[in-house]
Phi, psi and omega in degrees: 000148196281108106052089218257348182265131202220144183274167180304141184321141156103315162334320200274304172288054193232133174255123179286150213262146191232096201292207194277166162302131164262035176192145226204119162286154204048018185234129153325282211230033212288150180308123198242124116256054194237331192242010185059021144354133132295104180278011155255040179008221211258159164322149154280354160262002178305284216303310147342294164309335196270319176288305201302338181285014180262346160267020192218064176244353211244004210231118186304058205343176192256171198262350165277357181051004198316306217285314173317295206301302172338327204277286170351281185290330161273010159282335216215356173047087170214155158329081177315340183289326192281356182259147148245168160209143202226174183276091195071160175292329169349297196293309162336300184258013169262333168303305227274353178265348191274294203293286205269349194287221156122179120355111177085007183225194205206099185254127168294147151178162209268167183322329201242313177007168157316083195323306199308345185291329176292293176329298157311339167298279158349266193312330195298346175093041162272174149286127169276111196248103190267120176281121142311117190266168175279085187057042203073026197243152164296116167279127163271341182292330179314312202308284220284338152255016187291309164010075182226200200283352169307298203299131181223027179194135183233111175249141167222151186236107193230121331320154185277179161200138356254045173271312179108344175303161165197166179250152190307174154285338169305328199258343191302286178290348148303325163300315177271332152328310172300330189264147163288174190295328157292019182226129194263128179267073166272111171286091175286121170241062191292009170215040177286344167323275190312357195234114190318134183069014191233137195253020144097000185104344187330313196280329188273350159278322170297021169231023189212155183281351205204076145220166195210132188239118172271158183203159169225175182235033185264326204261278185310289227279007161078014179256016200305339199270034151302300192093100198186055143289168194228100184251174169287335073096132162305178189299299206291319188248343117005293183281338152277317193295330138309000177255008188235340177305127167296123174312346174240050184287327182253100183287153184309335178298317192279332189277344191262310195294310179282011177255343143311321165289343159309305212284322166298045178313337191273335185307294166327284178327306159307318185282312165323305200263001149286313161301296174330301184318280174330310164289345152281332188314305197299309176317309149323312164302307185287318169308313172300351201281310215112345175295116166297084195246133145330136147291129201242160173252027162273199156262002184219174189227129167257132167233151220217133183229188196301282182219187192296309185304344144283323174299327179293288182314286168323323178284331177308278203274016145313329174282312176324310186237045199042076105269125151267119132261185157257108173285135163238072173272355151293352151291345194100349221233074199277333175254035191224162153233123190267165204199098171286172194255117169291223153246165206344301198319298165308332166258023159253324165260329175319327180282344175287300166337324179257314156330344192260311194286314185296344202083038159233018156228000000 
């Protein structure tokens, strides 16, 4: 008999988010360029915060996060009151479609876009409303007229993923200029680290009621599998998004490592200027080939190939020789592969690797 119990509308449609691959049946030890990793994992003080936290296992976390959010606001110099933290900005942004999304309203997100952003609409019983981007780029005018009385969250991610692109701070503030007040401009900037000068959106929450700026400790800071992110927010809305937070969402192991790791700036810094390297060398590589790359302002580089069937072919043989990327034909984007940037060793052979495949090596 059929099953009369059935979910709320818009659940079902939802595609389950599928990350990159980690694994090559018969290979040991495969090169993982698939999920943008820091493949120098965490700080030697994270990793440290990380043995002393084992004596605290027995023990609730606190329920306020203060010593992270503290950590926070004196690195980026910002207001410990305006953060939240959450398990990855993931968990950020499904609070932030829970509290404003909802039945009858409408959340943005651009062509290329984040999954999780469809996704969290979607649970939330929202519409999800997909913008066409400009050359893989966020349109802001697409944006702004996608724009009616539904919509009540607009997300972009600058740098994007899994483009590598990103918009100025002019077109940032055209946007948030553009939007009414009542529609929240949430800037995920879960890779503002690599792009050089840029604050993640910060400057544009402190002069406005209804931007939201996202951060994660998943990419530079070498933590993903902790789970640990973060936003930014006026007060107010700060003050919804806890009341929809589980009060132990962060357990103490996470909350101590990552704040040791905030605190570890010279770490950051170093990793930033080793990914710059990497990521132009590869780019460059991939340019000599004939392979079409965006300039991207991430940890990783997408490259567009003839069509999705040379992206297949190439990614086989890459597999072929223990290297994971990411085909990303769940982006829209059937003919590319994104490729994070290791260190030297790893993006020397990924380029070899492909250089093999064209025939020029």
């Amino acid at each position: 008999m059929a099953s009369a119990v059935r979910p709320r509308s818009g659940i079902l449609k939802i595609d389950l988010y599928q990350g990159g691959k980690s694994a090559i049946a018969g290979v040991a030890n495969p090169l993982k360029l698939s999920s943008n990793e820091n493949l120098s994992g965490p700080s030697d003080a994270a990793r440290e915060a990380l043995a002393r936290a084992v004596q605290k296992l027995h023990l609730y976390p606190s329920t306020d996060h203060g010593a992270l959010r503290a950590a926070i606001a004196d690195v980026h110099g910002l207001d410990a009151g305006r953060i939240i933290c959450g398990v990855g900005s993931d968990e950020i942004i499904h609070f932030l479609c829970q509290a404003y999304g909802g039945p009858r309203t409408a959340v943005i997100h651009t062509q290329h876009g984040f999954l999780m952003y469809r996704i969290s609409a979607l649970a939330s019983g929202a519409t999800p409303v997909e913008v066409p981007e400009k050359n893989r780029t966020v349109d802001v005018a697409a944006i702004l007229a996608a724009v009616d009385d539904k919509t009540r969250l607009v997300f972009i991610a600058n740098p994007a993923n899994p483009t590598g692109t990103m918009l100025p701070m002019v077109s940032l503030r055209a946007l948030a200029d553009g939007l009414p007040a009542n529609v929240i401009l949430v800037l995920d900037g879960a890779y503002a680290e690599f792009a050089a000068g840029y604050d993640g959106g910060a400057s544009l929450v402190s002069e406005r009621d209804n931007v939201v700026m996202l951060r994660t400790f998943s990419k530079a800071y070498g933590l993903g599998g902790m789970r640990v992110g973060w936003a930014y927010a006026p007060r107010a809305i700060i003050d919804v998004l806890n009341r929809v937070r589980g009060p132990f969402n962060l357990s103490n192991v996470a909350l101590d490592v990552a704040e040791a790791a905030m605190r570890d700036q010279a770490y950051i810094a170093q990793a930033v200027v080793d990914n710059t390297r990497g990521r132009a060398w590869l780019q460059a590589e991939l340019v000599k080939m004939g392979i079409d790359v965006d300039e991207s302002h991430a940890n990783f580089v997408l490259a567009r190939f003839a069509d999705e069937a040379e992206a297949r072919a190439v990614d086989a043989h890459l597999q072929s020789v223990g290297i994971i990327v990411r085909h990303v034909a769940n982006y829209g984007l059937p003919h590319a592969l994104r490729i994070t940037i290791g260190d030297e060793a790893a993006c020397r052979r990924v380029a070899y690797a492909i250089g093999q495949f064209k025939g020029l090596k």
